[in-house]
TIBAFI-394048 format. One record per residue: residue number from 1; residue in one letter; chain; x, y, z of N, C-alpha, C, O, CB in turn. Coordinates in Angstrom, 2 decimals. Atoms other than C-alpha are relative to their C-alpha. Glycine has a CB too. Layout:
residues N
REC, k, r, c, n.c1, n.c2, n.c3, ca.c1, ca.c2, ca.c3, c.c1, c.c2, c.c3, o.c1, o.c2, o.c3, cb.c1, cb.c2, cb.c3
REC, NUM, A, A, X, Y, Z, X, Y, Z, X, Y, Z, X, Y, Z, X, Y, Z
...
//
This chain:
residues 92
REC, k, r, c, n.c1, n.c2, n.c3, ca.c1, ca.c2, ca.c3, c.c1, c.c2, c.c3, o.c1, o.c2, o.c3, cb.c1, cb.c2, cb.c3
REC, 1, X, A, 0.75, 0.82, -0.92, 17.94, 2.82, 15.47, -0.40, -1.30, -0.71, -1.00, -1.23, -1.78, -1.26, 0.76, 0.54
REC, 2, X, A, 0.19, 0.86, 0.84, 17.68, -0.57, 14.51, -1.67, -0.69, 0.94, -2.23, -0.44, 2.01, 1.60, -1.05, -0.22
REC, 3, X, A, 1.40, 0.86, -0.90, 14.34, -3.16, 15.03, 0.52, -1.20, 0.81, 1.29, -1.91, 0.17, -1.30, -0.77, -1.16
REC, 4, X, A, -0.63, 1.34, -0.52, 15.26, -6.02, 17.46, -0.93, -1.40, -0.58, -2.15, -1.38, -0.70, -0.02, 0.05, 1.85
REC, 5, X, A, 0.10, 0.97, 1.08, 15.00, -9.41, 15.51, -1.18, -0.72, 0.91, -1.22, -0.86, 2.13, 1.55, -0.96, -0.47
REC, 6, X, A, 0.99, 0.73, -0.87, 11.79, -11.29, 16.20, 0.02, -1.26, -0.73, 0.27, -1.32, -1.93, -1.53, 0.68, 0.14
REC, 7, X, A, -0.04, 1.19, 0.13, 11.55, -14.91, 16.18, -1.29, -0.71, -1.11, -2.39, -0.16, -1.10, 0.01, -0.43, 1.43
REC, 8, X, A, 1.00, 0.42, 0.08, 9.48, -17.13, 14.16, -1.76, 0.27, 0.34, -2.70, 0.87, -0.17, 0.46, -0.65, 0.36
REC, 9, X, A, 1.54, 0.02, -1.23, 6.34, -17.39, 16.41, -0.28, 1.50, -0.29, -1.39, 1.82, -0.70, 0.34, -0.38, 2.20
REC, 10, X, A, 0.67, -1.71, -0.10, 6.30, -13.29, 16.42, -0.17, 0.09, -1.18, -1.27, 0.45, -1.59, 0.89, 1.40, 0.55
REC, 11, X, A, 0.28, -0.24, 1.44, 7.16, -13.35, 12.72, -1.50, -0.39, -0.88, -1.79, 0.26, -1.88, 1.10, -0.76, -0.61
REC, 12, X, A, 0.67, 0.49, 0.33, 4.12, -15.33, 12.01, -1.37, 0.39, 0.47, -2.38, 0.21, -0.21, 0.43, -0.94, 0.12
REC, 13, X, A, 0.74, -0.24, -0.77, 2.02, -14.10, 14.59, -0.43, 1.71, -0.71, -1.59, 2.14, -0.68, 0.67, -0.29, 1.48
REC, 14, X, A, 0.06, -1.22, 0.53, 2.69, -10.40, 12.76, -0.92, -0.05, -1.63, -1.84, 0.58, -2.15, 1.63, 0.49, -0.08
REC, 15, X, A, 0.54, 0.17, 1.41, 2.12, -11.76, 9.35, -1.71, -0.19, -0.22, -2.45, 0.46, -0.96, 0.75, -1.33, -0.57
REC, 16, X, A, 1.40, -0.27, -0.31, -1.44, -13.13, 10.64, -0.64, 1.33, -0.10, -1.29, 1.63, -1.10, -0.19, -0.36, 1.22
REC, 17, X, A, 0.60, -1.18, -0.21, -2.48, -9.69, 11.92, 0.17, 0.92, -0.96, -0.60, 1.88, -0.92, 0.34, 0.49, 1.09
REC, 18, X, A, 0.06, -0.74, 1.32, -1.30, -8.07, 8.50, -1.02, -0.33, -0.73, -1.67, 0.42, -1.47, 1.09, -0.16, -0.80
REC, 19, X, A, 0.69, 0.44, 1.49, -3.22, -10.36, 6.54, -1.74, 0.03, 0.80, -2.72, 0.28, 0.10, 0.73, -2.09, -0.83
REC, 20, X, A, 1.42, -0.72, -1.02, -6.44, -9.78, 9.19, -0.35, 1.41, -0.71, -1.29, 1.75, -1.41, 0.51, 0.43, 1.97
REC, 21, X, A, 0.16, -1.38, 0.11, -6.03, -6.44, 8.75, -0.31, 0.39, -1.47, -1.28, 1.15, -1.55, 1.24, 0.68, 0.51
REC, 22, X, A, 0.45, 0.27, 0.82, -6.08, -6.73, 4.98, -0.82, -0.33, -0.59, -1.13, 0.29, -1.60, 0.26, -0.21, -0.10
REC, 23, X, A, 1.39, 0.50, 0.33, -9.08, -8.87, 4.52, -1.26, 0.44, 0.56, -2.40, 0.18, 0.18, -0.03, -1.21, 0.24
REC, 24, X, A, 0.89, -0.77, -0.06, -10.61, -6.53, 6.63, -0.83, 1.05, -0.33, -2.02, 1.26, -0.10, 0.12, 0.08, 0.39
REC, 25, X, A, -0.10, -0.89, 0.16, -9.98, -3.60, 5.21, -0.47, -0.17, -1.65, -0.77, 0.84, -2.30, 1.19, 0.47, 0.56
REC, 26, X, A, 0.73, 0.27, 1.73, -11.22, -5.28, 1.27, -1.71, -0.10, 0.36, -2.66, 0.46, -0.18, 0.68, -1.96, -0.95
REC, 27, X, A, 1.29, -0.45, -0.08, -14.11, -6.23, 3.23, -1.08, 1.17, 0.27, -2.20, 1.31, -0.22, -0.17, -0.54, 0.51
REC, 28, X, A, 0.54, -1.82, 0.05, -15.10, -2.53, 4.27, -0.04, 0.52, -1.12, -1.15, 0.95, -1.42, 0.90, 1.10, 0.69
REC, 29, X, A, -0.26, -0.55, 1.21, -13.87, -1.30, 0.98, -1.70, -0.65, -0.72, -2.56, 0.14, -1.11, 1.76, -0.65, -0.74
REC, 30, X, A, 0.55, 1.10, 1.33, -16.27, -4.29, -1.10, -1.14, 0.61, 0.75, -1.51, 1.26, -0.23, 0.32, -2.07, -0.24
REC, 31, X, A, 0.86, 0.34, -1.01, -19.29, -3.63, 1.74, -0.77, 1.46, -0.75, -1.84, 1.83, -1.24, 0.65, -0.14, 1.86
REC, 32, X, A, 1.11, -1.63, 0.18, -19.51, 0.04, 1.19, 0.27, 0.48, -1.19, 0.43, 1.70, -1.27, 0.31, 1.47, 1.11
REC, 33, X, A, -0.16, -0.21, 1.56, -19.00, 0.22, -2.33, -1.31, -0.55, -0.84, -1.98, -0.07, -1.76, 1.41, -0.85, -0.53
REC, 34, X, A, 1.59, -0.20, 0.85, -21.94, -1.66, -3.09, -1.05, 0.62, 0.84, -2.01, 0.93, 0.14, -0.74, -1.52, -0.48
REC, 35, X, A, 1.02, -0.79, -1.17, -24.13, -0.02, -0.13, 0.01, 0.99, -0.54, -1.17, 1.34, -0.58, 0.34, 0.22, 1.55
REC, 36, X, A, 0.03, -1.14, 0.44, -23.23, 3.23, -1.83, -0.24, -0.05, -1.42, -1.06, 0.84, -1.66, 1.07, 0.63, 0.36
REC, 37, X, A, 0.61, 0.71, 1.06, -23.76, 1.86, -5.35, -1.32, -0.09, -0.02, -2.11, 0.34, -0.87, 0.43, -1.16, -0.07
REC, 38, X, A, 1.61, 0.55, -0.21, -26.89, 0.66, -4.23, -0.81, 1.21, -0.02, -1.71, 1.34, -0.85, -0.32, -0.84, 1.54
REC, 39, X, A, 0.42, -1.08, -0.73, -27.87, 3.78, -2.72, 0.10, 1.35, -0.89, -0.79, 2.19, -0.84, 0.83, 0.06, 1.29
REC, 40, X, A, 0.00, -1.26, 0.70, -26.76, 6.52, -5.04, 0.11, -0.54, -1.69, -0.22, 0.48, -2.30, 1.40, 1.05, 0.60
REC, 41, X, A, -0.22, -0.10, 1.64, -26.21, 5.28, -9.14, -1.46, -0.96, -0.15, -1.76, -2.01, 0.43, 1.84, -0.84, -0.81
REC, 42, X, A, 1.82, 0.07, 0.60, -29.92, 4.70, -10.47, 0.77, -1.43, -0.77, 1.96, -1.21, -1.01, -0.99, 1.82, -1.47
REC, 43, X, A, -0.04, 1.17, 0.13, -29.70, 0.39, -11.89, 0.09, 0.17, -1.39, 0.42, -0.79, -2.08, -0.98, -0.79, 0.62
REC, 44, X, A, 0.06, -0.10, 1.29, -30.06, 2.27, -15.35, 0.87, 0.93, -0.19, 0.44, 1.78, 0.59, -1.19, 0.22, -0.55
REC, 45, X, A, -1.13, -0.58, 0.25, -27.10, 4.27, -16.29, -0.43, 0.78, -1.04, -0.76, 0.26, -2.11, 1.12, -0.83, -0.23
REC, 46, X, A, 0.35, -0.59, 1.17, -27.92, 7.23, -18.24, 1.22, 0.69, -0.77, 1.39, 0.97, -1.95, -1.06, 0.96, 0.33
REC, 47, X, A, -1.00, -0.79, 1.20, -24.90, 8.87, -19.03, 1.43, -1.29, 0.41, 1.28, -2.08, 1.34, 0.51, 2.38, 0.51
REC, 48, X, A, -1.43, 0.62, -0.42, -21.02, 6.96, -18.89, 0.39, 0.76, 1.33, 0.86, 0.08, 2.25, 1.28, 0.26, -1.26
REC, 49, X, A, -0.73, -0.49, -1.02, -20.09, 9.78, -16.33, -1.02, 0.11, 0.94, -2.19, 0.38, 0.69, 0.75, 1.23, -0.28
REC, 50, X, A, 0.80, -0.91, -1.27, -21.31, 10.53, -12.77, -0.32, 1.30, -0.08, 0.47, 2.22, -0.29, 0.71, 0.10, 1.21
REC, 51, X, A, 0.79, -1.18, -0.59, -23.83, 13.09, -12.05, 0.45, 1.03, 0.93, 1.27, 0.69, 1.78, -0.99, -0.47, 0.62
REC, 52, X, A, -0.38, -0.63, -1.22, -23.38, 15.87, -9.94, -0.77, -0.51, 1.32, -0.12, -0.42, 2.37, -0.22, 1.47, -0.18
REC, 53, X, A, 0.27, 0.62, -0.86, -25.80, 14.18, -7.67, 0.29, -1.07, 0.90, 0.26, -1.17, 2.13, -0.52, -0.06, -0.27
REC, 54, X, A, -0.83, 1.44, 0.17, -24.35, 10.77, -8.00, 1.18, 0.46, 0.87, 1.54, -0.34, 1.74, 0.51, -0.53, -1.77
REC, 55, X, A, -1.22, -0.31, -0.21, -21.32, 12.68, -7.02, 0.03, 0.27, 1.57, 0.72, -0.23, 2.45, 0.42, 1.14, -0.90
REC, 56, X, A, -0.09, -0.54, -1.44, -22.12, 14.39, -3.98, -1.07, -1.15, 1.11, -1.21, -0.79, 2.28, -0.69, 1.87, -0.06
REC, 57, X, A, 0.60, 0.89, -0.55, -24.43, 11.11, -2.77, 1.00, -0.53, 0.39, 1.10, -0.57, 1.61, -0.85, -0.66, -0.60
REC, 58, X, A, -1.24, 1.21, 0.06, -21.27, 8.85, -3.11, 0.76, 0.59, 1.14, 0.73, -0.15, 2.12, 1.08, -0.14, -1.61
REC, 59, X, A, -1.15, -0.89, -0.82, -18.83, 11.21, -1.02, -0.86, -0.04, 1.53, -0.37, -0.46, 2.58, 0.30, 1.97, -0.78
REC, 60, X, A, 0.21, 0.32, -1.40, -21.24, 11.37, 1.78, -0.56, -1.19, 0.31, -0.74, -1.35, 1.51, -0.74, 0.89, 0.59
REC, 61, X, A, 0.18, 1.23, -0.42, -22.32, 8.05, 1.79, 1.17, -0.76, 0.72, 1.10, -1.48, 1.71, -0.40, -0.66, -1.06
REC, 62, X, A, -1.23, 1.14, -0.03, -18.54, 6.58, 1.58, 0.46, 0.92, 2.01, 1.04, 0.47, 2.99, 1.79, 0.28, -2.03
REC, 63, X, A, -1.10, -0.66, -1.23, -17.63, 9.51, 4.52, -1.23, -0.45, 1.59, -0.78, -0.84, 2.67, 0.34, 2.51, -0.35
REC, 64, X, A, 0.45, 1.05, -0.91, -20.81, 8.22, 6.72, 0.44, -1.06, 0.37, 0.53, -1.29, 1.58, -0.83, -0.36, -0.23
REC, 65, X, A, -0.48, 1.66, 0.11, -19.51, 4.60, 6.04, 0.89, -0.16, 0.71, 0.93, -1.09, 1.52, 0.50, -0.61, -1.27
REC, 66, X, A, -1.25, 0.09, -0.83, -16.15, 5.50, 7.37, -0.29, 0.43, 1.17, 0.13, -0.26, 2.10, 1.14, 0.72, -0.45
REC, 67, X, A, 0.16, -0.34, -1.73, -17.47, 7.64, 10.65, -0.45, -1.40, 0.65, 0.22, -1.94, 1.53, -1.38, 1.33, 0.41
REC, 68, X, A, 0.44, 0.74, -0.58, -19.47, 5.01, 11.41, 1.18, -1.30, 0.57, 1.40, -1.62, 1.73, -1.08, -0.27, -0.83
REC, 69, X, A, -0.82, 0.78, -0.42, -16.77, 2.28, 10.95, 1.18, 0.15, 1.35, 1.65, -0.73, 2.08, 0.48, -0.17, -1.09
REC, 70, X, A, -0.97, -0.65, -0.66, -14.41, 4.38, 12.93, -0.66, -0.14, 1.49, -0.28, -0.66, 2.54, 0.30, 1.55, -0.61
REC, 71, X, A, 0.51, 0.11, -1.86, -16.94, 4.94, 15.83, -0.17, -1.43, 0.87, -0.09, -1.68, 2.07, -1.69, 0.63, 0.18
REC, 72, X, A, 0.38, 1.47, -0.81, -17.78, 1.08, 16.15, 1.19, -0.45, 0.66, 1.22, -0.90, 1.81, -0.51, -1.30, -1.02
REC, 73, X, A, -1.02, 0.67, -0.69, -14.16, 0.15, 16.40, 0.55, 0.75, 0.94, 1.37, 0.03, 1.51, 0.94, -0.46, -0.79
REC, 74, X, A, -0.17, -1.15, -1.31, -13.43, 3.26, 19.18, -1.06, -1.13, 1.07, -0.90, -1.71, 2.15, -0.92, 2.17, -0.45
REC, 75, X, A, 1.14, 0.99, -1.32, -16.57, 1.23, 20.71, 0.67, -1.23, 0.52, 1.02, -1.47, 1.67, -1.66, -0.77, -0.74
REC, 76, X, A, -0.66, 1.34, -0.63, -15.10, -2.19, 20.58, 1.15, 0.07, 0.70, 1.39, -0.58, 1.72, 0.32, -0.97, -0.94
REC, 77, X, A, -1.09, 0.04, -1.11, -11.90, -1.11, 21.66, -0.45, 0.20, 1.31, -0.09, -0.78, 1.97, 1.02, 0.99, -0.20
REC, 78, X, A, 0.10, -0.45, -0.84, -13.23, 0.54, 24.67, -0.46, -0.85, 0.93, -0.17, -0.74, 2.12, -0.47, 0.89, -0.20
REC, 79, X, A, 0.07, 0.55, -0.46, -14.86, -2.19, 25.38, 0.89, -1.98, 0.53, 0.72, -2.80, 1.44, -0.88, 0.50, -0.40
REC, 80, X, A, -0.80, 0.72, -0.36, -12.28, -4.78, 25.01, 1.16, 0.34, 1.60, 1.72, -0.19, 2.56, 0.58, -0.10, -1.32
REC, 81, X, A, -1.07, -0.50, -1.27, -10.29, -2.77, 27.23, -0.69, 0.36, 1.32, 0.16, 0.99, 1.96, 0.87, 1.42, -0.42
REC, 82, X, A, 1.38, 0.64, -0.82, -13.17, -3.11, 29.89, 0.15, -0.85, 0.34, 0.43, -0.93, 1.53, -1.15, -0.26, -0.47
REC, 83, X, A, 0.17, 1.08, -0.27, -13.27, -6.46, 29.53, 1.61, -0.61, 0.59, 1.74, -1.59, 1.33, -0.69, -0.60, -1.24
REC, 84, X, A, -1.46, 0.60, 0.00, -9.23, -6.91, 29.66, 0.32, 0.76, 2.04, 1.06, 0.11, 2.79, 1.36, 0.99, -1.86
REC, 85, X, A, -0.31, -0.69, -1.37, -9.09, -4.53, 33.42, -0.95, -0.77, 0.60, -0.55, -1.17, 1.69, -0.16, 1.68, 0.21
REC, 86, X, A, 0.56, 0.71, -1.17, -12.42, -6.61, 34.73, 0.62, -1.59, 0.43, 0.74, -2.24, 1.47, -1.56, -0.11, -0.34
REC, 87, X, A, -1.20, 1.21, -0.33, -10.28, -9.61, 34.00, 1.47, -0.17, 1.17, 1.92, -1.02, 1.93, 0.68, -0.06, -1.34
REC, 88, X, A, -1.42, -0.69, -0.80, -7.12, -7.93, 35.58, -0.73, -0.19, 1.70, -0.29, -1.08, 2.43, 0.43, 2.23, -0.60
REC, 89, X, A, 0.54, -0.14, -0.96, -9.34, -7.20, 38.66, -0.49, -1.48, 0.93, -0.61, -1.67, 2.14, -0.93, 0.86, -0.47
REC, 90, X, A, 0.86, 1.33, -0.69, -10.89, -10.88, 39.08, 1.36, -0.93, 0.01, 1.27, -2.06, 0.49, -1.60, -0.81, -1.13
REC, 91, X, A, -1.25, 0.57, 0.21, -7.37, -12.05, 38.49, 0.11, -1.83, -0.80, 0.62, -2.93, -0.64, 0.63, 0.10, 1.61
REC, 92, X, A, -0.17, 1.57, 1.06, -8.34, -14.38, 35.41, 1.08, 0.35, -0.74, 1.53, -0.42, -1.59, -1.38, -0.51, -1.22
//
């Protein structure tokens, strides 16, 4: 099965939404790395290694971080796609 060849304009238009998607996905990464940082490793470092506390703070902080991210963009979609059928309907 081959891909059918996309032009310029799509090529460019794809590359955008990669590199979106990218700078989004460093900013989530960078966001909740120090939020969880912040939040679980004490400003004074007592040993080189993580704690067992440290450990099990981090894991559910980072797995909060992600539900949450996950639920907002379920939200926005839902509501883009809302906004895209009341459009459809008013025939903008």
């Amino acid at each position: 099965m081959t891909m059918p060849q996309l032009d310029a304009a799509q090529q460019a238009k794809l590359q955008l939404m990669q590199d979106m998607e990218i700078e989004m996905m460093s900013d989530l990464y960078n966001r909740m790395t120090q939020a969880c940082h912040k939040k679980c490793i004490p400003p004074k470092y007592a040993d080189a290694e993580l704690g067992k506390g440290e450990s099990v703070c981090l894991d559910r902080c980072v797995a909060k971080y992600l539900e949450i991210h996950e639920r907002i963009g379920k939200k926005l979609t839902a509501m883009s796609s809302q906004d895209e059928d009341l459009k459809k309907k008013m025939g903008v």
